[in-house]
C-alpha positions in Angstrom: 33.3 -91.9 -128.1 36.3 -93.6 -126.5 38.5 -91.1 -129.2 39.9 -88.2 -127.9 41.5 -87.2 -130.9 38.0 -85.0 -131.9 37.7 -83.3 -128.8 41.6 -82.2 -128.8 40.8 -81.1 -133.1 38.1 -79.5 -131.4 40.0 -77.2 -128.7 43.0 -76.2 -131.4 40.8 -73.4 -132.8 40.2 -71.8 -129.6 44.0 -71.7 -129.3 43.9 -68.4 -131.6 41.3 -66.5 -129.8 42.0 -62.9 -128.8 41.4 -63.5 -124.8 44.5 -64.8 -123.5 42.2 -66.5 -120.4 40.2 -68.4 -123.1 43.7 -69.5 -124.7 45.3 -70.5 -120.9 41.9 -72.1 -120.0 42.4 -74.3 -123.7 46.2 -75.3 -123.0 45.6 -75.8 -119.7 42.4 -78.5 -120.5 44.8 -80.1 -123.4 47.6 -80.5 -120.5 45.0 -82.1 -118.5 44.1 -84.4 -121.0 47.7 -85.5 -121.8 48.0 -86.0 -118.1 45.2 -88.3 -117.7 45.4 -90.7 -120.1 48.9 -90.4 -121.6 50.6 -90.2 -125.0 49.2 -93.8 -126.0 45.8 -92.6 -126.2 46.1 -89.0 -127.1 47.9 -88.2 -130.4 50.9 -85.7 -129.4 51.2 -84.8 -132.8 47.9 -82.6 -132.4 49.8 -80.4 -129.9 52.9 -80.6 -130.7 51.9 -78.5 -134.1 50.4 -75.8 -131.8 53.1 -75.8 -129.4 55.4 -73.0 -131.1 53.1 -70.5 -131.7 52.0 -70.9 -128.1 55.8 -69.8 -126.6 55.1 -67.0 -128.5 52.1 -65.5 -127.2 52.2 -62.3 -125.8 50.9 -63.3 -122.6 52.8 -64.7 -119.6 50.0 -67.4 -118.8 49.8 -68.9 -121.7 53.1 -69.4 -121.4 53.4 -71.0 -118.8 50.6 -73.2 -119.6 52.6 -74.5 -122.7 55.5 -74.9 -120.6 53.4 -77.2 -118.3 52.2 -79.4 -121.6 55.4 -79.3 -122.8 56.7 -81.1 -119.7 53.7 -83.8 -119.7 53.9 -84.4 -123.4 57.8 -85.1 -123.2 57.4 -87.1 -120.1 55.6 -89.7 -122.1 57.2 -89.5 -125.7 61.1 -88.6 -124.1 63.7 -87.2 -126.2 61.7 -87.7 -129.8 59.8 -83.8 -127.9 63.3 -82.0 -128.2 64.2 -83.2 -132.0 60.4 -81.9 -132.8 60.2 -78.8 -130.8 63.4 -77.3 -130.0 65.0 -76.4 -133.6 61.3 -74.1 -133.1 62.2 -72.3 -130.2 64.4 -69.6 -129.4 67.2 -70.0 -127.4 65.7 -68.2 -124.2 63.0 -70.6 -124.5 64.9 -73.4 -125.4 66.7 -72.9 -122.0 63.3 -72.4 -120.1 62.5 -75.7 -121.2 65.2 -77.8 -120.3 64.9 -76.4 -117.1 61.9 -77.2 -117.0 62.6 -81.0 -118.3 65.1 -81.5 -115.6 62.3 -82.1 -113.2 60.9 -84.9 -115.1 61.6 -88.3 -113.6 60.1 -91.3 -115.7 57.8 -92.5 -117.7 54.6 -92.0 -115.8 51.5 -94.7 -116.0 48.2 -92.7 -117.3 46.3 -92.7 -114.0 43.2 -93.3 -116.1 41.9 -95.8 -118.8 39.2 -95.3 -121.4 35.9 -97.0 -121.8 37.2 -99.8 -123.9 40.4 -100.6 -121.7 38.6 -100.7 -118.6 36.4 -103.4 -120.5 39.7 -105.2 -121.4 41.1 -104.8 -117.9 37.6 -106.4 -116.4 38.0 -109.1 -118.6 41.4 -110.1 -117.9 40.6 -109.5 -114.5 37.8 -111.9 -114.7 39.8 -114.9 -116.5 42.5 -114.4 -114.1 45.0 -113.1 -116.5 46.5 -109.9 -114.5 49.6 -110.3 -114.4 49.8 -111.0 -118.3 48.0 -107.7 -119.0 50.6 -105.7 -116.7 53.4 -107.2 -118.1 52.0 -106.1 -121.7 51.0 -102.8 -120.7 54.5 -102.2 -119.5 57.7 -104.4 -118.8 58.3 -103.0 -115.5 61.3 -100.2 -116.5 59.2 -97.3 -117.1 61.9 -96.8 -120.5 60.8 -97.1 -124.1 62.7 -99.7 -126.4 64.9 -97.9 -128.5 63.1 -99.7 -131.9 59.5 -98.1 -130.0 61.5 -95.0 -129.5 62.0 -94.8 -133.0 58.3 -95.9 -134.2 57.3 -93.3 -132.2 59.5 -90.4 -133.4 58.2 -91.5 -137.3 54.6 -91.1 -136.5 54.7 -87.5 -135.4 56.2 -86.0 -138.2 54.4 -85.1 -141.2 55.1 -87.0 -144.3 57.6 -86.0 -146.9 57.5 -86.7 -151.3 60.9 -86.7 -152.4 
């Protein structure tokens, strides 16, 4: 509870099935998910391992489903998506995608809020504190600091022993 990180673990088997509806129907929920509650609370790395083998499926819907996550996903982490993904891709889909990208505009605000951080939100609320929990929730540009930026790039690659 209040974790979604289980329920996405959960989904990425069903992401090799054989029907491409059941596969489309996955993507689709996982873009959903992304779309509600943002990067913050949903680890990209989970989809952002899947997302390769998903421009390669045979089918067209699946497709454009990962097309469609793609977008969300890189709307919240920005430019760390295209030094993951693209080296992946092929060029034709490497083109689909930054047309795709183009239409992105902003870091959009996760229109909703787990369990816990509507409990945190009542309570600020309550002691009068609102404009002290926007102002750390965001600091009113809608850009990540480049040092955040760069946290952010480190956490979703997998670790390395040299």
């Amino acid at each position: 509870m209040d974790t979604p990180g289980p329920v996405l673990e959960f989904m990425i088997p069903q992401l090799s099935a054989r029907q491409p509806k059941l596969v489309a129907a996955n993507v689709k929920a996982m873009n959903d998910i992304y779309a509600a509650f943002g990067c913050s609370v949903c680890p990209p790395k989970i989809a952002l391992d899947v997302l390769p083998k998903l421009f390669g499926h045979a089918d067209r819907n699946v497709r454009s489903e990962a097309i469609k996550l793609s977008v969300t996903i890189r709307s919240y982490i920005g430019k760390t998506f295209d030094t993951l993904i693209m080296e992946k891709l092929k060029p034709a889909q490497q083109k689909e995608l930054n047309k795709a990208f183009e239409l992105i505009q902003g870091v959009p605000k996760p229109p909703r809020l787990l369990k816990s951080q509507q409990i945190q939100e009542a309570a600020a609320t309550q002691n009068g504190d609102v404009e002290m929990a926007d102002a750390d929730a965001d600091d009113g540009t809608g850009e990540m600091d480049e040092e955040d930026a760069a946290l952010a790039a480190y956490n979703l690659v997998d670790p390395v022993d040299f």
